[in-house]
Backbone as CSV, one residue per row, in Angstrom:
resi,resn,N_x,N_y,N_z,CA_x,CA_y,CA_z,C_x,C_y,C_z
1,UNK,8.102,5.479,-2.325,7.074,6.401,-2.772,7.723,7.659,-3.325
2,UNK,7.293,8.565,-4.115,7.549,9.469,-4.663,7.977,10.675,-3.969
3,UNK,7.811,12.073,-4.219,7.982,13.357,-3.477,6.331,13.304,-3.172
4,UNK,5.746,13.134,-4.455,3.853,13.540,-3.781,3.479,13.110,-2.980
5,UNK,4.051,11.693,-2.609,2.967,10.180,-1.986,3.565,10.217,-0.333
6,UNK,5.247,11.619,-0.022,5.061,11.357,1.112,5.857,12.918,1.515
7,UNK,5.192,13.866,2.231,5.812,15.104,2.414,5.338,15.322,3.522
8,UNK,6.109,14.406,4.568,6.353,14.987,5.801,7.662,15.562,5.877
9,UNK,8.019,16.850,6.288,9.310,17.344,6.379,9.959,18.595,5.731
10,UNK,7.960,18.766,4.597,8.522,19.592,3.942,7.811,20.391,4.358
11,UNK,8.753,22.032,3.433,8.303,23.477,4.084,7.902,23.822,2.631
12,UNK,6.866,25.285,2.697,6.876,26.195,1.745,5.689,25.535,0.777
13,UNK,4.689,24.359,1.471,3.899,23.646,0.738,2.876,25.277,-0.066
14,UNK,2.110,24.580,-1.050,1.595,25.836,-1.537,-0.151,26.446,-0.770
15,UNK,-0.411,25.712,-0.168,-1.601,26.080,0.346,-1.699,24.831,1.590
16,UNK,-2.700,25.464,2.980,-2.802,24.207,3.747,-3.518,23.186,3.512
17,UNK,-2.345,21.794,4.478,-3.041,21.056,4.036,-4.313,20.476,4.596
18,UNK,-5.717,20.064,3.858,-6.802,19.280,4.307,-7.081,18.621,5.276
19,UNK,-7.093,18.519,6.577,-7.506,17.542,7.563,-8.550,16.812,8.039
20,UNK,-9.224,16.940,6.840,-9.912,16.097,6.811,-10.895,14.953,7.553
21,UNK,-11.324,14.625,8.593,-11.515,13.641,9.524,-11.892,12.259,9.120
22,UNK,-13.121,12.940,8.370,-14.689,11.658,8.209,-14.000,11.165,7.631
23,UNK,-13.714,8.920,7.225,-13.718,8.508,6.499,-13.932,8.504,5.041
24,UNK,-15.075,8.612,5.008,-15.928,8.731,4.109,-16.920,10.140,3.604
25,UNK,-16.246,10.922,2.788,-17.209,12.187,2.824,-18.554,12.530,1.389
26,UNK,-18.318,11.501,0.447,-19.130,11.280,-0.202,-19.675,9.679,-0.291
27,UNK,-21.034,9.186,-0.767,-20.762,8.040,-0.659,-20.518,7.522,-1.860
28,UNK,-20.429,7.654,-2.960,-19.923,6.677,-3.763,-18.543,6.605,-3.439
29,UNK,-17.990,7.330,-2.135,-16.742,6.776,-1.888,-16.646,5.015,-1.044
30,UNK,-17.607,5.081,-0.453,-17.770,3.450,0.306,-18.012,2.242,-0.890
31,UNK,-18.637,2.911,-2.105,-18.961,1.732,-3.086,-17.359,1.414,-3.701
32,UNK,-16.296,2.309,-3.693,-14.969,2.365,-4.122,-14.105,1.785,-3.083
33,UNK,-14.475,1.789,-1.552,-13.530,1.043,-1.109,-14.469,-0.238,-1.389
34,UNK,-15.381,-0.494,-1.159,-15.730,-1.719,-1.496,-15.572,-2.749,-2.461
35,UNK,-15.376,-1.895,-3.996,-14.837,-2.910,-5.040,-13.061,-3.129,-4.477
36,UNK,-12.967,-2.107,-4.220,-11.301,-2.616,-3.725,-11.091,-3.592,-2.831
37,UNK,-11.944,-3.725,-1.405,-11.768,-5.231,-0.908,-12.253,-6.143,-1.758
38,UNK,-13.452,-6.182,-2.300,-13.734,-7.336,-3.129,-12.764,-7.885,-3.951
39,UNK,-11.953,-6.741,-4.800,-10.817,-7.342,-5.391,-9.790,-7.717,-4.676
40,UNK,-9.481,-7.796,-3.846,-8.916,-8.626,-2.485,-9.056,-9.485,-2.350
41,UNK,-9.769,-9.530,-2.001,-10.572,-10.241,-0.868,-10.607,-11.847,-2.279
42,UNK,-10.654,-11.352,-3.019,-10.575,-12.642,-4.827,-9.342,-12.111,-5.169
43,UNK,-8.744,-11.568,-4.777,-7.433,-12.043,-5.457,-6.562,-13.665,-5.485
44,UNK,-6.032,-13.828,-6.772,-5.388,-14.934,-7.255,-4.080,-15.682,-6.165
45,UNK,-3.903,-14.325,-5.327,-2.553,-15.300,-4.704,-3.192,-15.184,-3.206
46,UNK,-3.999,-15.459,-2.793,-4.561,-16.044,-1.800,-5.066,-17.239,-1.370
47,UNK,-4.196,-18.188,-2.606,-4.502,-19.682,-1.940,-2.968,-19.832,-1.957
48,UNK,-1.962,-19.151,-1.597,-0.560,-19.211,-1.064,-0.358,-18.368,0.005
49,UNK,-1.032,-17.449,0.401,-1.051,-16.374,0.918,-1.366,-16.774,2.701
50,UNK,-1.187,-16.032,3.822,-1.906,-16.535,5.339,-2.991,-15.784,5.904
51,UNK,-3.839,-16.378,5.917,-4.123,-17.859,6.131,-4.350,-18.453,4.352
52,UNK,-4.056,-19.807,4.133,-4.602,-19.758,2.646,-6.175,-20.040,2.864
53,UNK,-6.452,-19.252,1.978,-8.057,-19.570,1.217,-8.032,-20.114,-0.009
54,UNK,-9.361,-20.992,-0.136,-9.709,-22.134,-0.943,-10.310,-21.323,-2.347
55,UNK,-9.503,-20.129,-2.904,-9.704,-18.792,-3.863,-9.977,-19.683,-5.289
56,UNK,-9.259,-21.010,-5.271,-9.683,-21.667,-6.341,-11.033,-22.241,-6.369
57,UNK,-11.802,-22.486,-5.863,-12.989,-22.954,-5.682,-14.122,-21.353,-5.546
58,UNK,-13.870,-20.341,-5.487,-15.189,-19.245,-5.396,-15.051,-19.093,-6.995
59,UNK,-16.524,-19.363,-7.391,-16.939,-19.089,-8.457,-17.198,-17.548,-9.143
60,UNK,-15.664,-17.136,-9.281,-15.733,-15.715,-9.445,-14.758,-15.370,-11.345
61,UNK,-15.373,-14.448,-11.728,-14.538,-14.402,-13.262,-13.242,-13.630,-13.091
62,UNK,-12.826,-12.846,-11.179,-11.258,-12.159,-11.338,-10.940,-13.419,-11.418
63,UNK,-9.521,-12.704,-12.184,-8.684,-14.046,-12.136,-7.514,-13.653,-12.539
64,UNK,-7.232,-12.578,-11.064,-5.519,-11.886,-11.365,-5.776,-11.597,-9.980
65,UNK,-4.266,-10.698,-9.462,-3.796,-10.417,-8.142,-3.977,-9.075,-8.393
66,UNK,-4.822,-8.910,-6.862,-4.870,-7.341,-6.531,-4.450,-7.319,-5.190
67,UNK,-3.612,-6.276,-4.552,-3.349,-6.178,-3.620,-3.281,-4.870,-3.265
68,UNK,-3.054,-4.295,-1.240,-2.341,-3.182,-1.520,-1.027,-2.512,-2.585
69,UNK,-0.171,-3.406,-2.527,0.833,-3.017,-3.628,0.505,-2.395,-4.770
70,UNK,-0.579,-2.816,-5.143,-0.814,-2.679,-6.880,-1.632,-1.305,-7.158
71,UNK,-2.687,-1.199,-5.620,-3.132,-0.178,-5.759,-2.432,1.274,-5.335
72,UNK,-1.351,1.100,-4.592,-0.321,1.825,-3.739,0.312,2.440,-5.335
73,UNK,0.927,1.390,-6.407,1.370,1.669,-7.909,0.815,2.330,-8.204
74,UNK,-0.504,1.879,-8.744,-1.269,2.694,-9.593,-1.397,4.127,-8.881
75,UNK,-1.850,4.160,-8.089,-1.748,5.758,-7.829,-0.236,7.060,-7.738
76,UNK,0.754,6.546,-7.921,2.146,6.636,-7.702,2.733,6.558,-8.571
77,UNK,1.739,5.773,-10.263,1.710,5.861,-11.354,1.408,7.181,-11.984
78,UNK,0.773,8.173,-11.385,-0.344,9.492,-11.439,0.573,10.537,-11.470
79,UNK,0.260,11.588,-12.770,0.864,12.613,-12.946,0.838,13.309,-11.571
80,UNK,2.099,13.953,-10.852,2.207,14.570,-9.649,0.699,15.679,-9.696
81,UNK,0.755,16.427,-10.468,-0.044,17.308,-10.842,-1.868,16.949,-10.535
82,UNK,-1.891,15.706,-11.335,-3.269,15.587,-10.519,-3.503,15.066,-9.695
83,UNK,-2.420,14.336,-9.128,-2.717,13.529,-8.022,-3.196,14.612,-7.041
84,UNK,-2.048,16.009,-6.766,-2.902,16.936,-6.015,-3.945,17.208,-6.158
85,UNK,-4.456,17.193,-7.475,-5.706,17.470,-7.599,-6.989,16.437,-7.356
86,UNK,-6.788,15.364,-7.213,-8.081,14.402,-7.066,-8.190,14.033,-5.294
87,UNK,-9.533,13.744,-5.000,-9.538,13.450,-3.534,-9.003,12.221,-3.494
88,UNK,-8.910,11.592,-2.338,-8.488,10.497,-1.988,-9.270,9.207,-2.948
89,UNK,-10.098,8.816,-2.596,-10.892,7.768,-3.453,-11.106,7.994,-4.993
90,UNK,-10.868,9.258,-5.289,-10.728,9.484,-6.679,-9.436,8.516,-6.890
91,UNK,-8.364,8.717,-6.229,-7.262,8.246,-7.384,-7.516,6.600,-6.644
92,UNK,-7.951,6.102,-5.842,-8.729,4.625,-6.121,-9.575,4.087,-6.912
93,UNK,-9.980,5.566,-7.628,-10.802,5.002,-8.329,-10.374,4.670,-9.901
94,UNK,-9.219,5.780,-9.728,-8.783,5.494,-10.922,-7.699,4.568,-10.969
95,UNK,-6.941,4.246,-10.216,-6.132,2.940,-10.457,-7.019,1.818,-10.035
96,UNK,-8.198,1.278,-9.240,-8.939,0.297,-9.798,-9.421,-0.157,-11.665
97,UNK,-9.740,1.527,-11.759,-10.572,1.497,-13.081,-9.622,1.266,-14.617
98,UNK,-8.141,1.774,-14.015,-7.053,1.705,-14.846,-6.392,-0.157,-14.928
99,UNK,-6.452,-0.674,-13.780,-6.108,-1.977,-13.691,-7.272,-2.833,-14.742
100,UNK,-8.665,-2.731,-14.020,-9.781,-3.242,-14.985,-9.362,-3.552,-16.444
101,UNK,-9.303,-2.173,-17.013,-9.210,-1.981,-18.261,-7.877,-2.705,-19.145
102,UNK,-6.749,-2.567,-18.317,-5.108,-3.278,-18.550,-5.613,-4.359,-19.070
103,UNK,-6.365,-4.830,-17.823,-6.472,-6.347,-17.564,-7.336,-7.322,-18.762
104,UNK,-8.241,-6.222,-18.959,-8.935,-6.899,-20.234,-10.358,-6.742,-19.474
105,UNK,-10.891,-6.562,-18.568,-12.320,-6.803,-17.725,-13.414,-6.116,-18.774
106,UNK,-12.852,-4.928,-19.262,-13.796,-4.095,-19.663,-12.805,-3.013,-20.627
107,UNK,-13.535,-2.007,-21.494,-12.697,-1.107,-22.198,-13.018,0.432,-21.595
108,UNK,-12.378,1.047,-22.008,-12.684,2.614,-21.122,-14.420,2.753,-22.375
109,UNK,-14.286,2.396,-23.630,-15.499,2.707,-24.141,-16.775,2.255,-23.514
110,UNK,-16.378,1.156,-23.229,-17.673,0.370,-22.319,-17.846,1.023,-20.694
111,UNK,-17.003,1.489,-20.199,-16.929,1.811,-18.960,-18.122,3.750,-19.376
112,UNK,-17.238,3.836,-20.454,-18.062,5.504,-20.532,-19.613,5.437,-20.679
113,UNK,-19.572,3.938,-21.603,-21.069,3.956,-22.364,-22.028,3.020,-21.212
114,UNK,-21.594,2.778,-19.480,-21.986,1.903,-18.671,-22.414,3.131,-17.392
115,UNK,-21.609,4.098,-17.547,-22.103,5.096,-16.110,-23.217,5.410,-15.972
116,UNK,-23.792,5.408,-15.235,-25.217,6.107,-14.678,-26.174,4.998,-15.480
117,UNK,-25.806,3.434,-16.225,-26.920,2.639,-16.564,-26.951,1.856,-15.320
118,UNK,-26.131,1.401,-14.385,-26.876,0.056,-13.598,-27.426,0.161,-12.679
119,UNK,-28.546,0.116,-12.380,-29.304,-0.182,-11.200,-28.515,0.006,-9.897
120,UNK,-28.354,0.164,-8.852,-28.038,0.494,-7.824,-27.889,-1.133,-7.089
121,UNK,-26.872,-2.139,-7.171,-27.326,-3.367,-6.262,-27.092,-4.427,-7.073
122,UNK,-27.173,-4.242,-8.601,-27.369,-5.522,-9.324,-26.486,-6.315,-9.416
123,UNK,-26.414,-7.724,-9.973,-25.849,-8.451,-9.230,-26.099,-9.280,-10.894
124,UNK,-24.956,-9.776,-11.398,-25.293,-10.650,-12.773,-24.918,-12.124,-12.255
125,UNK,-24.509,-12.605,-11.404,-24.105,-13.853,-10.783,-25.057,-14.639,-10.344
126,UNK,-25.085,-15.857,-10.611,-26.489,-17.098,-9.884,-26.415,-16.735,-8.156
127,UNK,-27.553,-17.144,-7.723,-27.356,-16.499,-6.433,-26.378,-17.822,-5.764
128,UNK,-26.207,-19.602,-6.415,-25.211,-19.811,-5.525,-23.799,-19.228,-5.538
129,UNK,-23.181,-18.725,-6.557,-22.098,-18.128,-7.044,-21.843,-16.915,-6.231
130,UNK,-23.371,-15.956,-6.385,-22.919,-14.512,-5.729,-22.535,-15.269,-3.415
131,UNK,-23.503,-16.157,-3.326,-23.335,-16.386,-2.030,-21.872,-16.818,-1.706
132,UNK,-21.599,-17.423,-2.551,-20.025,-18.210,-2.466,-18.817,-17.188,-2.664
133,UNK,-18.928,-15.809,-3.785,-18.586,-14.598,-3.486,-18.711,-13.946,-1.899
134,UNK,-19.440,-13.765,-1.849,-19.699,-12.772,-0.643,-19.325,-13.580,0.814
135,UNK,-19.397,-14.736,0.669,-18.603,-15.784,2.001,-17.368,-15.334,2.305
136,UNK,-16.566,-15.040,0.708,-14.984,-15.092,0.631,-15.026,-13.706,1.030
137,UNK,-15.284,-13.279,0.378,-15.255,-11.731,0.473,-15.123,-11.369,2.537
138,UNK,-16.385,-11.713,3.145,-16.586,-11.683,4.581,-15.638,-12.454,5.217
139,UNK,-15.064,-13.233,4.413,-13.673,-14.404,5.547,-12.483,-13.613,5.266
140,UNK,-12.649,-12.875,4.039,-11.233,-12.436,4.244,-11.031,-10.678,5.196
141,UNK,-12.617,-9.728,5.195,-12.551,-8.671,6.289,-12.371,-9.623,7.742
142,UNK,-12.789,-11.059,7.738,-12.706,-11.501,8.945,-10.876,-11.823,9.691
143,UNK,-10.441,-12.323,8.768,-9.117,-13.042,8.702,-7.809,-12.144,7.737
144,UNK,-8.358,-11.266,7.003,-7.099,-10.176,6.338,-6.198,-11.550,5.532
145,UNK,-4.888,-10.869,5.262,-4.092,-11.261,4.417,-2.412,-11.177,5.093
146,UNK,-2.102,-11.859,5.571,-1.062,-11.719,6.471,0.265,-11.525,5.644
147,UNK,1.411,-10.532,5.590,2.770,-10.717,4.670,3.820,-11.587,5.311
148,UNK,3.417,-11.889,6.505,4.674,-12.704,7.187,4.810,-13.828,6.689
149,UNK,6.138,-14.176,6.767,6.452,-15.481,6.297,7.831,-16.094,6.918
150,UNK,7.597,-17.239,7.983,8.153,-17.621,8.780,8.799,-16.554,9.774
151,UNK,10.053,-17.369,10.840,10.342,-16.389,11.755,11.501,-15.269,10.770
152,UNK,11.725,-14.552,12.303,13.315,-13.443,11.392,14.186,-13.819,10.883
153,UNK,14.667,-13.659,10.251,16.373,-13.837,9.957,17.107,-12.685,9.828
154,UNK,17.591,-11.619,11.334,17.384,-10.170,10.970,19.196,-10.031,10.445
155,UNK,19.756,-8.812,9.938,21.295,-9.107,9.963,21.881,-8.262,11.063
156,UNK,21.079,-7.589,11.238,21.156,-6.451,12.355,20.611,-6.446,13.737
157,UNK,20.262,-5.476,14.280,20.257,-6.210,16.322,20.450,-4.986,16.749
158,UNK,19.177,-5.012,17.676,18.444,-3.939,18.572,19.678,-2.931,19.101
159,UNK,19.537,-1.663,18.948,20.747,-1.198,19.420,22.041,-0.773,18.237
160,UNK,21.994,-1.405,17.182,22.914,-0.957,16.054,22.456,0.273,15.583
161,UNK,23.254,0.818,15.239,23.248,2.190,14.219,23.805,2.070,12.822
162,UNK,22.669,2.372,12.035,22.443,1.810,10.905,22.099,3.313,9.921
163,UNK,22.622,3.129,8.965,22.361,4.169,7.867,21.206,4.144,6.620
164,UNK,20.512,4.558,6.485,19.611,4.304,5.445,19.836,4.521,3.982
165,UNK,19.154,3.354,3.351,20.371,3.453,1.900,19.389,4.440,0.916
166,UNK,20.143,5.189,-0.013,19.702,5.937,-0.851,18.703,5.673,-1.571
167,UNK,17.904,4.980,-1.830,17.097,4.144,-3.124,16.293,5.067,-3.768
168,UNK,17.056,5.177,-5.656,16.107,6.118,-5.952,14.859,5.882,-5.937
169,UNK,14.353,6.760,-6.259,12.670,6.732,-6.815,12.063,6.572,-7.616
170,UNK,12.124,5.231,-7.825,11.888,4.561,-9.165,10.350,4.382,-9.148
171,UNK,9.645,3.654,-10.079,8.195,3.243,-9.770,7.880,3.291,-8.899
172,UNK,8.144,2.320,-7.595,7.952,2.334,-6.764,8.689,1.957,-5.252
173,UNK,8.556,2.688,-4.332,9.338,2.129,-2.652,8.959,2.610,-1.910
174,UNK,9.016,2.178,-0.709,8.030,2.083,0.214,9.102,3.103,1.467
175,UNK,9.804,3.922,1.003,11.272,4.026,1.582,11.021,5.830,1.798
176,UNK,10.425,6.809,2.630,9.844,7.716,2.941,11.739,8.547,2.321
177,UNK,11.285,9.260,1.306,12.815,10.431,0.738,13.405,10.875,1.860
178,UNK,12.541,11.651,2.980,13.632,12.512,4.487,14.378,11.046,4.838
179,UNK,14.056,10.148,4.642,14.971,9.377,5.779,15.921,8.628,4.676
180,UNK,16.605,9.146,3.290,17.466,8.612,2.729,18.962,9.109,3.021
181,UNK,19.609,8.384,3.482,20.751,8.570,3.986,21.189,9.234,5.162
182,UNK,19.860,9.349,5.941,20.252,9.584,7.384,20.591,8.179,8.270
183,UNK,21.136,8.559,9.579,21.696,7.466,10.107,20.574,7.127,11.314
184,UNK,20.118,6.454,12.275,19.285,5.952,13.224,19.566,4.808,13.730
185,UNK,18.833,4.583,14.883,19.183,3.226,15.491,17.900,2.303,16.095
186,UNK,18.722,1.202,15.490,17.339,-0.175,15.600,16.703,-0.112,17.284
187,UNK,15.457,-0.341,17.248,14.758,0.024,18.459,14.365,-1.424,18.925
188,UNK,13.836,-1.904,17.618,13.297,-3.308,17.586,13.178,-3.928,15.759
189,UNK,13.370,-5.486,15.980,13.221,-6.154,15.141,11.609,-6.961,15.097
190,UNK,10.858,-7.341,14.176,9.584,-7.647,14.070,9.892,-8.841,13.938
191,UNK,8.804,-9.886,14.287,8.960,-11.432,14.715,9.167,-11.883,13.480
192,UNK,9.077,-11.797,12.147,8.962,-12.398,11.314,9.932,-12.213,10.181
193,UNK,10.041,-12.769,8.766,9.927,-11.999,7.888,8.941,-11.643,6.673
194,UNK,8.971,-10.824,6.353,7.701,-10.360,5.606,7.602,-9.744,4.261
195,UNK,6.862,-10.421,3.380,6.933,-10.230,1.998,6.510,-8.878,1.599
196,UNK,6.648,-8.287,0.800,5.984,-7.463,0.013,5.508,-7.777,-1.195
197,UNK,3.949,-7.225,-1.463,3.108,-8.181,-2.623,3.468,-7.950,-4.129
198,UNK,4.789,-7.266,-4.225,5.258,-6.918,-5.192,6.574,-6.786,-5.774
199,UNK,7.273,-7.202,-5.978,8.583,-7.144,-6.618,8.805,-5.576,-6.918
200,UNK,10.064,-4.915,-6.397,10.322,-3.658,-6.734,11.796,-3.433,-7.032
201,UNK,12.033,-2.111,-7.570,13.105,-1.727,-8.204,14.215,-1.948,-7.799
202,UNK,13.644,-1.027,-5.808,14.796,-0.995,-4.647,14.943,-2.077,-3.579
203,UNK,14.176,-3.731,-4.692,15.059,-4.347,-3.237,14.443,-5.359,-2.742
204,UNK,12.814,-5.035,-2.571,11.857,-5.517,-1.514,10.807,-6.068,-2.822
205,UNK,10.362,-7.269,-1.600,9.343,-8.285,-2.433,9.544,-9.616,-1.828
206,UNK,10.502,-10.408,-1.669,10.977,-11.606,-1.006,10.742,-10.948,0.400
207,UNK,10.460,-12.110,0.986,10.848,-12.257,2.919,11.763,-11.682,2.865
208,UNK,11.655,-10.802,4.288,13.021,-10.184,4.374,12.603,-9.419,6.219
209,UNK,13.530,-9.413,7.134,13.233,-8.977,7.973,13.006,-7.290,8.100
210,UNK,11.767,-6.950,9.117,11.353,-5.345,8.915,11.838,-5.216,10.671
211,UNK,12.387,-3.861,10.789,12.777,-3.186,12.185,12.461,-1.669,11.785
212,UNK,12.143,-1.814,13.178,11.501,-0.324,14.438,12.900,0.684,13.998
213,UNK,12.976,1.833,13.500,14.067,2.509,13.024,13.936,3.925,14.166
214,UNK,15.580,4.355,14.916,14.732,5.537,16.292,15.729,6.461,14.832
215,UNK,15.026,8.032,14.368,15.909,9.371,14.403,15.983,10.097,15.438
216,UNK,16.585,10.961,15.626,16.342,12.239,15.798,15.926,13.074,15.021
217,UNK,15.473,14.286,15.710,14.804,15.483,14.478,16.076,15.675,13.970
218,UNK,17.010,16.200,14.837,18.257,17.115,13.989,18.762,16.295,12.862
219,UNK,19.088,14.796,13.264,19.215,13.954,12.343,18.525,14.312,11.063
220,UNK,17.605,14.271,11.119,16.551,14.543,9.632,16.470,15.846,9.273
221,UNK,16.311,17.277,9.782,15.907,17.907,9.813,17.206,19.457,10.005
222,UNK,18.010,18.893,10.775,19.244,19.819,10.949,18.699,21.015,11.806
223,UNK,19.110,21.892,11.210,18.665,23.199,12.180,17.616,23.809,12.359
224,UNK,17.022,23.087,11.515,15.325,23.137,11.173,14.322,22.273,12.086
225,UNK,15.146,21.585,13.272,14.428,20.685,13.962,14.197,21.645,15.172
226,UNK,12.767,21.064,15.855,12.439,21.838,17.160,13.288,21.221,18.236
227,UNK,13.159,22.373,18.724,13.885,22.030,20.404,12.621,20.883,21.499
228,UNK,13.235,20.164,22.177,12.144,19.065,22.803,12.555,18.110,22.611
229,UNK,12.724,17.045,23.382,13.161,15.184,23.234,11.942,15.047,22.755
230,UNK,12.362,15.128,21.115,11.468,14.307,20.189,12.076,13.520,19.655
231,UNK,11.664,11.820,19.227,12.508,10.633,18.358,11.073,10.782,17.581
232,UNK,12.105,10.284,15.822,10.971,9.622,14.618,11.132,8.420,14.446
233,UNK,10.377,7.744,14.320,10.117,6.136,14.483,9.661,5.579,13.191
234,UNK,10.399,4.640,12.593,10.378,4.820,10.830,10.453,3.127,11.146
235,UNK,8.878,1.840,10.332,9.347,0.473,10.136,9.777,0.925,8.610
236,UNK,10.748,0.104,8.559,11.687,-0.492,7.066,12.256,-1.741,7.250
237,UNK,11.864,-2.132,5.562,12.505,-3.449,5.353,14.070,-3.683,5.690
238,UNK,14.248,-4.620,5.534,15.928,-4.281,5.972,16.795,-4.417,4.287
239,UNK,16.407,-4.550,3.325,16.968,-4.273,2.278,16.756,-2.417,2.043
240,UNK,16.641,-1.675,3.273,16.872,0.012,2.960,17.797,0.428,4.362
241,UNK,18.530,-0.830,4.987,19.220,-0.361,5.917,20.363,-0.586,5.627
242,UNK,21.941,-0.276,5.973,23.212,-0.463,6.084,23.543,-0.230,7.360
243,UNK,24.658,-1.237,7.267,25.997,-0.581,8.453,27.032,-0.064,8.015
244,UNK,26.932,1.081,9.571,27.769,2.176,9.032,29.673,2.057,8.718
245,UNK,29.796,2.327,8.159,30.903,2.325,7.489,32.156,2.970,8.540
């Protein structure tokens, strides 16, 4: 992720930040997470995916992969500048609405000349089609989308001290900046290994085993860390770990 997408650690921010509670503080924010599971929930690589679903058979016109990954991009895609500036579901809304358009679904002209016309609910699908939608849709909030894939194959082992590798900041990584090139030690390894839904710059995308990472503050933080037995607890793939030299 970028400097915007993750600033824990930093000082001198320009105003405080939002804490926000409620989920949901407007509602056309629930109609926005909602097209986002739906596009899930029909995404294309979910008849390879765990558990597989039978995605070839719902009578639906997506007919591409949406995932967290893509929407994690698109927003990470976003001038730093406004990203501060839009609420949360705004910039879902705009990397949904930006994918749409890529994709061919619709044009930004049609999207401008479509706001404030549809009915609240409508539904252009036969009702066996929309039912056969909305099944998938409910099996997959029931059952999710699992990244594991088979057991570990870790290279490393509970107890090593391990260095974290530099990876710039390219499009995209999942690899938090404070913890580049600090050193820590494996706490635990996760049962599996586990894909990421996206092919990236630094590494990750194939199976690959993920571990429990312990810092210290001073580690991260230097003289700038508080006094108190505090550990930071960081999962990473293991294509952002090394041994130390």
């Amino acid at each position: 992720m970028k400097l915007q997408h993750y600033i824990g650690g930093l000082e001198g921010l320009p105003e405080p930040l939002n804490l926000e509670k409620r989920v949901f503080v407007e509602n056309w924010e629930k109609r926005v997470f909602g097209i986002h599971v739906a596009m899930m929930a029909l995404s294309k690589h979910l008849g390879s995916a765990l558990p597989q679903y039978p995605i070839a058979e719902v009578p639906t016109t997506f007919d591409d992969k949406w995932t967290w990954a893509d929407l994690r991009t698109s927003a990470e895609a976003m001038d730093p500048v406004d990203y501060f500036k839009f609420r949360y579901y705004e910039k879902w809304l705009g990397g949904v609405t930006q994918f749409l358009v890529d994709k061919g679904y619709l044009t930004a002209d049609e999207l401008a000349a479509r706001v404030g016309t549809l009915p609240s609910g409508q539904r252009t699908e036969t009702c066996a089609a929309a039912e056969a939608i909305d099944a998938q849709v409910l099996a997959y909030l029931r059952m999710g989308d699992s990244p594991r894939r088979g057991i570990a194959h870790p290279k490393f082992a509970v107890g090593d001290a391990v260095r974290i590798a530099d990876m710039p900041a390219g499009a995209h990584t999942r690899l938090p900046g404070f913890l580049r090139g600090r050193v820590g030690t494996v706490t635990r390894i996760f049962e599996g290994d586990y894909a990421y839904f996206e092919d990236t710059e630094d590494g990750i995308g194939a199976p690959m085993p993920n571990y429990l990472v312990a810092f210290t503050p001073t580690e991260l933080w230097g003289c700038g860390a508080e006094d108190g037995r505090q550990t930071v607890y960081a999962e990473l793939f293991e294509a952002y770990l090394k041994g130390l030299e």
